[in-house]
TORRO-509366 format. One record per residue (C-alpha): residue in three letters; chain; z, x negated, y negated. Coordinates in pm, whole numbers, plus 50000, padded with zeros to 5 digits. Layout:
BEGIN
+-----+---+-------+-------+-------+
:   r : c :    up :  east : north :
+-----+---+-------+-------+-------+
: ALA : A :     Z :     X :     Y :
...
+-----+---+-------+-------+-------+
***
This chain:
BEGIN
+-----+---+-------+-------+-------+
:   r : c :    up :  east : north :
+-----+---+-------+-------+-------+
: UNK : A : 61097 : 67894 : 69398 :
: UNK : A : 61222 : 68192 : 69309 :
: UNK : A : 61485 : 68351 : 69045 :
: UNK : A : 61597 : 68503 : 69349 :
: UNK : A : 61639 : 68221 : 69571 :
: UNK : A : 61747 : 68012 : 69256 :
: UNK : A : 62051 : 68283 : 69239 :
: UNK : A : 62150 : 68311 : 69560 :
: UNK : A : 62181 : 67960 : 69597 :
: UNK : A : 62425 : 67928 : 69293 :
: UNK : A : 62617 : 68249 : 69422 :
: UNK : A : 62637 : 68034 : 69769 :
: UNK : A : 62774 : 67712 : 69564 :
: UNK : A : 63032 : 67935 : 69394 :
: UNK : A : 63117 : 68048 : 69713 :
: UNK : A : 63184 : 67702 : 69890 :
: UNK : A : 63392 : 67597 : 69601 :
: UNK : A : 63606 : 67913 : 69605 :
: UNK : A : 63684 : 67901 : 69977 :
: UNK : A : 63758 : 67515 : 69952 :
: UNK : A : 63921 : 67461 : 69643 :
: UNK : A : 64126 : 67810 : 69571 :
: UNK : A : 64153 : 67907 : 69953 :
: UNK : A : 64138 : 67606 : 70190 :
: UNK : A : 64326 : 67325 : 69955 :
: UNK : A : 64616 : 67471 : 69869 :
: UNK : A : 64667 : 67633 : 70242 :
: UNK : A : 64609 : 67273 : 70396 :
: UNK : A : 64868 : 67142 : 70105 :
: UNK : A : 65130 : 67415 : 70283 :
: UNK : A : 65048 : 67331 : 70605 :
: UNK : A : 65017 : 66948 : 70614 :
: UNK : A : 65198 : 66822 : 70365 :
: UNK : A : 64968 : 66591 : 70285 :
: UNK : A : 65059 : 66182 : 70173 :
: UNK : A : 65074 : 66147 : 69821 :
: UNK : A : 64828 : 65993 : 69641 :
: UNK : A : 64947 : 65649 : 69491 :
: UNK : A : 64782 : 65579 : 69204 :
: UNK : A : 64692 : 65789 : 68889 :
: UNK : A : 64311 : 65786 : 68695 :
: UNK : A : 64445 : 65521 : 68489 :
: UNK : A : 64531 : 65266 : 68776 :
: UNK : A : 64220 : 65336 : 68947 :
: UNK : A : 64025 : 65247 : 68656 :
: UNK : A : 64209 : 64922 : 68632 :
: UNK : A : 64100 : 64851 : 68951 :
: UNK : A : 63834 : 64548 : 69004 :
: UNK : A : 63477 : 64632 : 68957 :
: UNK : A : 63305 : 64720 : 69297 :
: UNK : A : 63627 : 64827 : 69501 :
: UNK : A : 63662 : 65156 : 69613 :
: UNK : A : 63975 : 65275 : 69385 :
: UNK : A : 63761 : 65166 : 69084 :
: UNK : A : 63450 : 65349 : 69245 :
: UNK : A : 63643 : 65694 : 69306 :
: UNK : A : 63761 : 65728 : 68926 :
: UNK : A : 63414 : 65641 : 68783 :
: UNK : A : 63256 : 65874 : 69079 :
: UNK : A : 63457 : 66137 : 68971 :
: UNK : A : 63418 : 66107 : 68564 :
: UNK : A : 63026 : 66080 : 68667 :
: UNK : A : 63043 : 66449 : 68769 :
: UNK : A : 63273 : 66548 : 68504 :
: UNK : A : 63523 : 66617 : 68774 :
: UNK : A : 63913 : 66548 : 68782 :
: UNK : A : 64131 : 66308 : 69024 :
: UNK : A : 64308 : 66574 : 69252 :
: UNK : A : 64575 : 66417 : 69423 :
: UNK : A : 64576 : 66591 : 69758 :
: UNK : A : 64208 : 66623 : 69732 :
: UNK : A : 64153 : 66260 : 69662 :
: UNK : A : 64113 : 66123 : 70059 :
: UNK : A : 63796 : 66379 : 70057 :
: UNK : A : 63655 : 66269 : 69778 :
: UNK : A : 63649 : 65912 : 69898 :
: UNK : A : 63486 : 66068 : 70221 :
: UNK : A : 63181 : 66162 : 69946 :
: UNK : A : 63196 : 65768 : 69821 :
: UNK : A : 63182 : 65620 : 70191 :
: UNK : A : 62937 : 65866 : 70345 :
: UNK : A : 62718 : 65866 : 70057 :
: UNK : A : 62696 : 66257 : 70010 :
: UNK : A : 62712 : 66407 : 69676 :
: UNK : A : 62952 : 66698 : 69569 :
: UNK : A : 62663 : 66966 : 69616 :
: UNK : A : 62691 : 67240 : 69843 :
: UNK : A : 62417 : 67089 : 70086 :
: UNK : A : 62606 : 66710 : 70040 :
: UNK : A : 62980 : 66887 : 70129 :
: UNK : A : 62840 : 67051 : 70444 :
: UNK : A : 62665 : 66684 : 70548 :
: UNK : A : 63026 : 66570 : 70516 :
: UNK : A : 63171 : 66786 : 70707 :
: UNK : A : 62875 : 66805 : 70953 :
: UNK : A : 62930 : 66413 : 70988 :
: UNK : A : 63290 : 66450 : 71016 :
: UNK : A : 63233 : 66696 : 71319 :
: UNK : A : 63017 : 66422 : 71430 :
: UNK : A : 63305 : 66206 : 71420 :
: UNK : A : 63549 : 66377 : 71634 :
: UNK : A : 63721 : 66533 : 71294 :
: UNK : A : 63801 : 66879 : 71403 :
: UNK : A : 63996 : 67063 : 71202 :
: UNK : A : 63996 : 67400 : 71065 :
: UNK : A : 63824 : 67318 : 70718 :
: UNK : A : 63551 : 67143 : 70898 :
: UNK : A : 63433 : 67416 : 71147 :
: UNK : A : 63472 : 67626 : 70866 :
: UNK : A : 63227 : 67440 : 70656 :
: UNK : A : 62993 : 67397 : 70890 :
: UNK : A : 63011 : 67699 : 70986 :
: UNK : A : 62930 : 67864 : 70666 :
: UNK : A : 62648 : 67625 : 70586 :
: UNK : A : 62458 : 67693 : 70878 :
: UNK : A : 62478 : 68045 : 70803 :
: UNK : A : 62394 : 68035 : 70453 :
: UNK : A : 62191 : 67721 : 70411 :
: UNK : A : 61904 : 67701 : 70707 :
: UNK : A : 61674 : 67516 : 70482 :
: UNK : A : 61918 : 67226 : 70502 :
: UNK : A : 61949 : 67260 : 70898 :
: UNK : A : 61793 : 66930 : 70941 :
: UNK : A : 61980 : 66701 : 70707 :
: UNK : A : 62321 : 66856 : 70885 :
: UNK : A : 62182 : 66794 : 71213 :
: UNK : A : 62140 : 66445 : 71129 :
: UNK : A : 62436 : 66404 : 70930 :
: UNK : A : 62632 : 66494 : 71281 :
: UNK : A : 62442 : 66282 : 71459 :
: UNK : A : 62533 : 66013 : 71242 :
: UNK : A : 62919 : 66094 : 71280 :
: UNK : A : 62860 : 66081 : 71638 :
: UNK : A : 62716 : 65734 : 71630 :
: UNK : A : 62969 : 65584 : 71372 :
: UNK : A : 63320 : 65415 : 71443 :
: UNK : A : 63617 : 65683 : 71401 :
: UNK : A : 63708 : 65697 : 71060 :
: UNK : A : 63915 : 66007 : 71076 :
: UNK : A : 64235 : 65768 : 71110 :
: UNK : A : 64127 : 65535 : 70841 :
: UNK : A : 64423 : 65446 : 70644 :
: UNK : A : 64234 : 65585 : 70295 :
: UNK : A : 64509 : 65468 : 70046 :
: UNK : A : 64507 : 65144 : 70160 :
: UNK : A : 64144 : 65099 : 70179 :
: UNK : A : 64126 : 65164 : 69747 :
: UNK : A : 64080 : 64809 : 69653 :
: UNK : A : 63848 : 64723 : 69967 :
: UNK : A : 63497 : 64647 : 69827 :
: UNK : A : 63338 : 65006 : 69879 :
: UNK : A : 62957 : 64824 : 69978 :
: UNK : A : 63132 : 64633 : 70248 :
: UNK : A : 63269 : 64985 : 70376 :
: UNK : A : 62954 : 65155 : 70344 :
: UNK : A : 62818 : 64887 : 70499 :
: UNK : A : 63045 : 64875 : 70825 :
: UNK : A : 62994 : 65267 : 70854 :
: UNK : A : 62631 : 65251 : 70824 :
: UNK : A : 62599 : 64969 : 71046 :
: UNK : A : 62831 : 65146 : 71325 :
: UNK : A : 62600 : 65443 : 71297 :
: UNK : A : 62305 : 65219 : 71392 :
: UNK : A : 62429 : 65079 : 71683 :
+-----+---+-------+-------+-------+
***
């Protein structure tokens, strides 16, 4: 590959995290009014071994990132659907939560923007819709609630909706 390509693609990443974390999130915190989260880093890492609360903190510190309260419910979206915090995994998320019957400003917006800038990843969002079309609703999953679920047995029921 080259420099070229190399640079583009971290000018595209920069871009993706501008428009959703200095743009998008604190619009959607205006607008909504969004729950607040429950439980601080601490708690979560208190949590038992295996549940999702206890996977969320440990994701996070794995990718040297902070708990965000208002930006916590997504970042349990990355746990569950198994998509990392890249720029091609947060357009599979939203790609699958299109998929899903999620539509929302945020998500078309994603999408969106990754088809235009990302074609070399056309297929995995393609698939990562059709997967959100195939899977039980999750967009009213009660996420707070769900923290000290075990997260395989989540995975599992999402995955397992998504084959049937």
């Amino acid at each position: 590959m080259s420099k070229l390509y190399f640079a583009l693609s971290r000018l595209r990443a920069r871009i993706l995290v501008f428009l959703t974390h200095n743009m998008a999130l604190p619009l959607l915190r205006f607008i909504r009014r969004p729950q607040v989260f429950p439980y601080t880093a601490k708690q979560l890492g208190e949590f038992p071994s295996g549940t999702l609360g206890y996977d969320l903190i440990h994701f996070l510190d794995r990718r040297n990132l902070k708990l965000l309260p208002h930006y916590a419910k997504h970042d349990i979206k990355h746990i569950l659907l198994e998509y990392d915090t890249t720029d091609e995994g947060e357009v599979c998320l939203q790609c699958f939560m299109l998929g899903n019957g999620h539509i929302s400003f945020p998500v078309a917006a994603t999408v969106l923007y990754g088809f235009i800038t990302m074609p070399e990843y056309w297929k995995k969002f393609r698939k990562a819709y059709r997967r959100g079309k195939q899977s039980l609703p999750i967009k009213n999953w009660q996420w707070f609630y769900i923290l000290k679920e075990p997260t395989t047995s989540l995975i599992h029921k999402i995955n397992n909706d998504a084959k049937n």
